[in-house]
C-alpha positions in Angstrom: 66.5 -69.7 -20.2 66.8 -67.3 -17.1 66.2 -64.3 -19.3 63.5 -65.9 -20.7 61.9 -66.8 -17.0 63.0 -63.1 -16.3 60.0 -61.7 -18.8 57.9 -64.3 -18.4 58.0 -62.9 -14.1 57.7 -59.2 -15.3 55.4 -59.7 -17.4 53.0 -61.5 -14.8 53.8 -58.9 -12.2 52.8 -56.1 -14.1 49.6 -58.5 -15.5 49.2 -58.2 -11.4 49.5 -54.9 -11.2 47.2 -54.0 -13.5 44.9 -56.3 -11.5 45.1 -54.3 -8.7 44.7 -50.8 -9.9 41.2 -52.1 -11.6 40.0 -53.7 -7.8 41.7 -50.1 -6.3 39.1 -48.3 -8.6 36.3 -50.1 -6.7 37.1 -48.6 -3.6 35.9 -44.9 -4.2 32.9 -42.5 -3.2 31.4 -40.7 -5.8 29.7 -37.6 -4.9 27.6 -35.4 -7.1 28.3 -31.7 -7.7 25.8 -28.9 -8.5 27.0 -28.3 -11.8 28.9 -31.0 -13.9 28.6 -34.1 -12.8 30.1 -35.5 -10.2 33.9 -36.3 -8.4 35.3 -39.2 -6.3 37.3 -39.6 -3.5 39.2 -43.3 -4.2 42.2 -45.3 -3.4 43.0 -46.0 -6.8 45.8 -43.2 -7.6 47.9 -45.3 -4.4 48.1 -48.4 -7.1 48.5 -46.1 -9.9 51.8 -44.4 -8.2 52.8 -47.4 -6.9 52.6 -49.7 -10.3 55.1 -46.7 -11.7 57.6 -46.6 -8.8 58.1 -50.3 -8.5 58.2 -50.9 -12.4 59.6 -47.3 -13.7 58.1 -46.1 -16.8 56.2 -49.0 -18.3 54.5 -49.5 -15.0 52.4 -46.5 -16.6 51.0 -49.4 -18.7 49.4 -50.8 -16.0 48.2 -47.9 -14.2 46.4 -46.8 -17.1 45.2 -50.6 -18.3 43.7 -51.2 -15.1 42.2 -48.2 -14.8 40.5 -47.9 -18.2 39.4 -51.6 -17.8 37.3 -50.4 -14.3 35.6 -47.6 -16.6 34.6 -50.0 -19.0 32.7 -52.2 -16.2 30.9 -48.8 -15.0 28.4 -47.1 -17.5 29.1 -43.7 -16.1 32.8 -43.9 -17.0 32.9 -46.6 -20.5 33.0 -43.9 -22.8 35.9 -41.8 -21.6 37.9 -45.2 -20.7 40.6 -44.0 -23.5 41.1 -40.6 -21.3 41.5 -43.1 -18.2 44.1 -44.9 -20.0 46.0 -41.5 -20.9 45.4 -39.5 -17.9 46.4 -42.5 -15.3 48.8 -44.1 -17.5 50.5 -40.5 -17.5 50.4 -40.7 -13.7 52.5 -44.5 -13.5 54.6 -43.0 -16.5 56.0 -40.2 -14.8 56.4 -41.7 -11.3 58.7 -44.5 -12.9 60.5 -41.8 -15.1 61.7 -40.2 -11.7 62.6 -43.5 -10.1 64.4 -45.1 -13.4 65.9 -42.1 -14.0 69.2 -42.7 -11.6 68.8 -46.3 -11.9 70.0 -46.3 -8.5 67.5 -48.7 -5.2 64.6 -46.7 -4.1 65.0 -44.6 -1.7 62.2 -42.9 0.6 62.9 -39.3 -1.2 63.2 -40.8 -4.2 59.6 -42.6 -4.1 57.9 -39.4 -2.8 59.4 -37.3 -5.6 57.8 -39.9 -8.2 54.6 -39.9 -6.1 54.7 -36.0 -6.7 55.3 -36.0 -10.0 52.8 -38.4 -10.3 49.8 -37.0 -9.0 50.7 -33.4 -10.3 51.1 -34.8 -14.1 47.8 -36.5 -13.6 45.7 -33.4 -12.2 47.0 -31.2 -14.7 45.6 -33.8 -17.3 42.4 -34.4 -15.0 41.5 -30.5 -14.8 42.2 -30.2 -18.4 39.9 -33.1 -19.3 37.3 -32.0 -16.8 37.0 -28.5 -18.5 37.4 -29.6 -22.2 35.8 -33.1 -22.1 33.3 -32.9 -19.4 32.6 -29.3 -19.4 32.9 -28.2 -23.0 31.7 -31.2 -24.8 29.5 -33.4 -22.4 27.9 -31.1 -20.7 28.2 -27.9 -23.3 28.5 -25.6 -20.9 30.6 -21.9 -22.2 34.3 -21.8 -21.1 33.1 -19.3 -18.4 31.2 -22.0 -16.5 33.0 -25.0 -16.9 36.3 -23.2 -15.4 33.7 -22.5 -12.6 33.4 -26.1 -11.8 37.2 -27.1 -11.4 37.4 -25.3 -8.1 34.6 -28.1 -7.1 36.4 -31.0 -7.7 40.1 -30.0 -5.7 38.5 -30.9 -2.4 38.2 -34.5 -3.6 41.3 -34.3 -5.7 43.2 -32.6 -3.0 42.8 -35.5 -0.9 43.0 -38.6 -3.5 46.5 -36.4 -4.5 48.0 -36.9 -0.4 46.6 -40.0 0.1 48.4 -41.4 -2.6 52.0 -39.4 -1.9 51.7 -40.5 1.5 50.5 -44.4 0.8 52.5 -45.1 -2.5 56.5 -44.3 -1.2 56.6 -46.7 2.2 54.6 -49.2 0.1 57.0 -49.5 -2.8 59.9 -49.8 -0.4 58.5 -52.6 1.6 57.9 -54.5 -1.4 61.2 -54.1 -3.4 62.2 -54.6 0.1 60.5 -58.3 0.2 61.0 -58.8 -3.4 64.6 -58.1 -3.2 64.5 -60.8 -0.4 62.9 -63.3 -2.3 65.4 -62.9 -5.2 63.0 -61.2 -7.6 63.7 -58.3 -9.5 61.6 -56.1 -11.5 64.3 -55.1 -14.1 
């Protein structure tokens, strides 16, 4: 029975967590550029960290879920919501691979290093699909001008990037911090 009540918990967390990084994706301003489209400053890739270091690897699942559900409620994004799923579901991935990966509490270097890995997994995959998706195939511009662009969007990504390393690793603390009080645990 405990076991049972023990999924049944994880299960609703991450369904909460994936609530979460969808409302995150609200809070964002999106700026046009002069060429290709446009980039966003947002809140979201805080949730998106923070849904992998407090659930390790699956909490991918709901970085990218909630995310890909927000571009499905936005015209502009619906029909790149599978590369949302991917790209920020890579982002949760990777952040819980380096905290489950000692199985040891989270600790402050610990959570930053997964925030790190994180973010730099997910703008590696967000430059990529900028220039191949966006650049190449959406807009059709030649390889020469859609590399152009990517120096366009690091301002914005720059900033979303250290917001979310400095937000996510104190966050996830204080809650396994309150959760371990409350005799929860995420395992």
């Amino acid at each position: 029975m405990k076991q049972s009540h023990s999924k049944t918990l994880s299960l609703a967390m991450l369904g909460m967590m994936t609530a979460l990084v969808f409302v995150s994706n609200y809070l964002r301003v999106t700026m046009p550029i002069a060429i290709g489209g446009k980039t966003s400053f947002t809140l979201a890739n805080i949730m998106c960290c923070l849904s992998g270091l407090l659930f390790g690897p699956v909490g991918g699942l709901a970085s990218g879920l909630g995310s890909a559900l927000y571009d499905l409620t936005n015209p502009a994004y619906a029909a790149e919501c599978w590369i949302t799923f991917l790209t920020k579901g890579a982002m949760g991935l990777m952040a819980g691979v380096m905290m489950r990966k000692f199985r040891q509490e989270p600790t402050y270097p610990r959570c930053l290093l997964g925030a790190v890995v994180g973010c730099v997994t997910y703008y590696i995959l967000y430059f990529f699909k900028c220039f191949a998706y966006d650049g190449l195939l959406v807009e059709g511009l030649t390889a020469a001008v859609a590399v152009g662009i990517l120096p366009l969007k690091v301002p914005a990504s720059i900033f979303n990037a250290a917001v979310a390393i400095i937000a996510a690793p104190p966050l996830c603390l204080a809650i396994h911090k309150a959760l371990q009080k409350a005799h929860i645990s995420l395992d």
